[in-house]
C-alpha positions in Angstrom: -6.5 -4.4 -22.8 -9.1 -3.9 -19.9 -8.6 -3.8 -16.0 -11.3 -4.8 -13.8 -11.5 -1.4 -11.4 -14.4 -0.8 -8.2 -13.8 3.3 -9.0 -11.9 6.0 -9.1 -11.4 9.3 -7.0 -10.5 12.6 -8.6 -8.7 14.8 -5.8 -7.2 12.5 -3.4 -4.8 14.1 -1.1 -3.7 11.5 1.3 -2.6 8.9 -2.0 0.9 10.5 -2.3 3.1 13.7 -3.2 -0.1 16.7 -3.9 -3.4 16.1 -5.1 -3.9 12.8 -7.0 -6.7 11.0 -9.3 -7.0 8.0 -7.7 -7.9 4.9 -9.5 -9.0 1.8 -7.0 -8.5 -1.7 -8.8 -10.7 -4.3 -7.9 -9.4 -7.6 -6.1 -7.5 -8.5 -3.6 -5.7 -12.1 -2.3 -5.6 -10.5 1.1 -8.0 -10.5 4.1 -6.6 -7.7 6.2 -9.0 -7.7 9.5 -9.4 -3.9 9.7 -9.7 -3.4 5.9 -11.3 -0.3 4.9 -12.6 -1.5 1.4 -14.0 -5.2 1.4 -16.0 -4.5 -1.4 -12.5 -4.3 -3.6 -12.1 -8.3 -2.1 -13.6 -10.4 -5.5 -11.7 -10.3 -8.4 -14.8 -10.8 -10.6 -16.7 -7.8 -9.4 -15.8 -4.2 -10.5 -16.1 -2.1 -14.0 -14.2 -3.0 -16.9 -12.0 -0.2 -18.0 -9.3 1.0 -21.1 -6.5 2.9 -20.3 -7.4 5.5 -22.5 -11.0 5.7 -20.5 -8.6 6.3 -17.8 -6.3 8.7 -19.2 -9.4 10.6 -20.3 -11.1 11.0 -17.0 -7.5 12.3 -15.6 -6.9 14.2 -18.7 -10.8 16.1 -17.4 -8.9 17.1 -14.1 -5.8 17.7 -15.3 -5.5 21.0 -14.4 -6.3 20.9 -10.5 -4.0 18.0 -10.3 -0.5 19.6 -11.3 1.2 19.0 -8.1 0.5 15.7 -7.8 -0.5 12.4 -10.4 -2.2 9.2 -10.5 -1.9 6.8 -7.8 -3.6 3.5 -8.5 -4.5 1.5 -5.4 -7.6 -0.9 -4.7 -7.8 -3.9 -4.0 -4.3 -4.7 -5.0 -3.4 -3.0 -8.3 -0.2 -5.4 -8.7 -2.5 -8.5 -9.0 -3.3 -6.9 -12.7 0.3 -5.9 -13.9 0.1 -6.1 -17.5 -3.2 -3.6 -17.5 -1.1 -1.3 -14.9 2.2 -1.5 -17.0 -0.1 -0.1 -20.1 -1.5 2.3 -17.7 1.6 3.5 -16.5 3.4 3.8 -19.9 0.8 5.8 -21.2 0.6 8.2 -17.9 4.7 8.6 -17.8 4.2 9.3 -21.9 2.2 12.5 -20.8 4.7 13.4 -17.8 2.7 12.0 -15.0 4.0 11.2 -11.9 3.0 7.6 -11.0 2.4 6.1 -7.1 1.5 2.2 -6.6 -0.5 2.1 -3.4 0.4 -2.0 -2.2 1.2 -4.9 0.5 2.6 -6.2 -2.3 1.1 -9.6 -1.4 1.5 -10.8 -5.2 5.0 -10.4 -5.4 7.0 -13.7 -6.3 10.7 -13.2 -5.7 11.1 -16.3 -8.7 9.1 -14.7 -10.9 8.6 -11.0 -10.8 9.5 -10.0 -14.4 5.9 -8.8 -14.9 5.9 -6.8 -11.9 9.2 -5.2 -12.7 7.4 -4.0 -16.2 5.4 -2.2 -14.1 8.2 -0.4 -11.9 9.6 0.6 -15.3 7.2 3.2 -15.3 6.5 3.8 -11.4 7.9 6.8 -9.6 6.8 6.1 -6.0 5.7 3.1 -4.1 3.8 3.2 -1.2 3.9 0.0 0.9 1.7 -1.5 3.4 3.5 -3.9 6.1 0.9 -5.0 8.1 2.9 -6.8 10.8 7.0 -7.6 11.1 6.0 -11.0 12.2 4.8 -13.4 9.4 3.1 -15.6 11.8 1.1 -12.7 13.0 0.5 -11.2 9.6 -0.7 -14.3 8.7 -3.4 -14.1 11.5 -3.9 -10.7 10.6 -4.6 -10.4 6.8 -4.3 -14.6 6.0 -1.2 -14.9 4.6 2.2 -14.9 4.9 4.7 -11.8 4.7 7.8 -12.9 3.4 6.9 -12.3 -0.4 6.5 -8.5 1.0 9.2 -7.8 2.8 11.2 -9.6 -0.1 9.2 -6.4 -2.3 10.2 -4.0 0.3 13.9 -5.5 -0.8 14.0 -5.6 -4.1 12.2 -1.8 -4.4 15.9 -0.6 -2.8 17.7 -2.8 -5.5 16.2 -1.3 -7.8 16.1 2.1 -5.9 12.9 2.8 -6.4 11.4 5.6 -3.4 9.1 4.0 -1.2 6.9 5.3 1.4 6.2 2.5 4.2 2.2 3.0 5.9 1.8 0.5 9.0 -1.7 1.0 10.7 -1.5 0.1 14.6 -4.2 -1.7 16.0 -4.7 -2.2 19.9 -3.6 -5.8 20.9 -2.3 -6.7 17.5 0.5 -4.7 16.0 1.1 -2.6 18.8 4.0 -4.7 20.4 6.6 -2.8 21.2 9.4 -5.3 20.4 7.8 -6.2 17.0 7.7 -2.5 16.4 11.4 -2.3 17.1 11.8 -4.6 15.0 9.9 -3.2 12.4 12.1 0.3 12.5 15.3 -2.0 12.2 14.3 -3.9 9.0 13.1 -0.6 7.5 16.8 0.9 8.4 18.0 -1.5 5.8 16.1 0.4 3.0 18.3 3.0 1.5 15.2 4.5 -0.9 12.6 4.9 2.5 11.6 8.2 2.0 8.8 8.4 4.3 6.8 6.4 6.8 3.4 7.4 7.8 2.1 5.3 11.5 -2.0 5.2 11.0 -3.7 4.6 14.3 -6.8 1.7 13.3 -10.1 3.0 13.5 -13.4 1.1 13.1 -15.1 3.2 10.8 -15.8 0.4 8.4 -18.0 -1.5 10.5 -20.9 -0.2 9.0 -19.6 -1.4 5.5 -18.8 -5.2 6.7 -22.6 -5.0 8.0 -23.7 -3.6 4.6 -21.8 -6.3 2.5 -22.7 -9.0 5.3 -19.2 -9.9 6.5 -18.6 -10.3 10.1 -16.2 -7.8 11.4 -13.1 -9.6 13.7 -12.2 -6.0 15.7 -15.5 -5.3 16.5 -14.4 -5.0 20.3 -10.9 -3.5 19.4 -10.7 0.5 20.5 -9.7 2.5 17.8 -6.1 3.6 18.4 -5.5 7.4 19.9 -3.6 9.8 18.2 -0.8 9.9 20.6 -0.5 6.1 20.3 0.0 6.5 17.1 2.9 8.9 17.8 4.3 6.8 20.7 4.6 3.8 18.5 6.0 6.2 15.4 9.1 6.9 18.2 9.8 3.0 18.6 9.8 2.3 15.0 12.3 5.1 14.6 14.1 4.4 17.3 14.5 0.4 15.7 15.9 2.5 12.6 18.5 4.5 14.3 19.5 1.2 16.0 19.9 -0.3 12.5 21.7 2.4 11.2 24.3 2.6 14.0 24.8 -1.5 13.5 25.1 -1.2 9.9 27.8 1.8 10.7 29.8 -0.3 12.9 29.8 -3.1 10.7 
């Protein structure tokens, strides 16, 4: 079995728990305004790949990457699930720790059997909600968000750890009610282990140019670092207030 992959990275350290190869799969159904990677968009672009062409590169940095494991992001590494499973199997096999990088925007609550082959062998999840609001995510990244908050779900059913990344971007997810909100849905996640608030930035601009794709945000600020914090405070303060409903309940 092949996967279709845009490339890999050998010490990533923002990917998850230590330092981590990092394998970016190609293709992606979403059209997130701020993406950083547009060039992972088309599912028919990329480099065909083995797993074993895989587990041989990561095998070559084995040594510096003891601490951490593989992380597979992309593009959206779910939209190939049967390649990932493989991957996966053969990673835990060797006693790898495994990190899926995802919205999530593939999942289908009716028919998520594939996927769940996948979280067999997954250790850690790192999910992307773009907005609380599927209206607004829809504006934001083209579709929908109830297939990923209905992820979000069935990774604490299955109790699998998740960390949850939500990038702030001025005039668009930095509503302080929707925020609020955000924090109490996320209170309902038993397995949340972390959550990391990015503040947008516009550094891909040039890339959009490059690949000739009109950028949406070209006149959005990037976000300040104690923006960032501020809006980390509301969304923690929406999870205390779901916790201390769920407690009087």
């Amino acid at each position: 079995m092949k996967g279709r992959i845009h490339s890999t990275e050998s010490f990533g350290t923002v990917d998850g728990p230590g330092v981590r190869y990092v394998v970016f799969f190609q293709g992606c159904p979403l059209r997130c305004r701020y993406c950083h990677n547009p060039d992972t968009w088309d599912f028919a672009k990329g480099t065909e790949k083995t797993v074993e062409e895989l587990m041989a590169e990561y095998r070559s940095y084995k040594e510096f990457l003891k601490s951490g494991g593989i992380t597979v992001t992309g593009g959206e590494p779910l939209a190939q699930p049967e390649f990932l499973a493989e991957f996966f199997a053969a990673a835990k096999a060797e006693g790898v720790h495994t990190c899926i990088d995802t919205s999530a925007a593939v999942y289908d609550p009716q028919d998520h059997s594939l996927i769940d082959e996948v979280l067999k062998y997954t250790d850690l999840v790192m999910l992307d909600i773009k907005h609380i609001d599927s209206d607004e995510h829809r504006k934001l990244t083209g579709m929908p968000n109830e297939n990923i908050l209905a992820f979000a779900g069935h990774l604490r059913d299955l109790d699998i750890p998740v960390w949850i990344r939500h990038v702030v971007v001025p005039g668009i997810t930095d509503d302080k009610d929707e925020l609020f909100r955000l924090g109490k849905f996320l209170s309902t996640l038993k397995n949340l282990k972390a959550l990391d608030v990015l503040p947008y930035h516009d550094m891909a601009k040039r890339k959009y140019e490059e690949l000739g794709i009109k950028y949406t945000l070209a006149d959005t600020p990037p976000l300040t670092k104690e923006q960032a914090i501020a809006a980390r405070e509301i969304i923690m303060s929406g999870i205390k207030a779901g916790l201390h409903e769920a407690d009087e309940k």
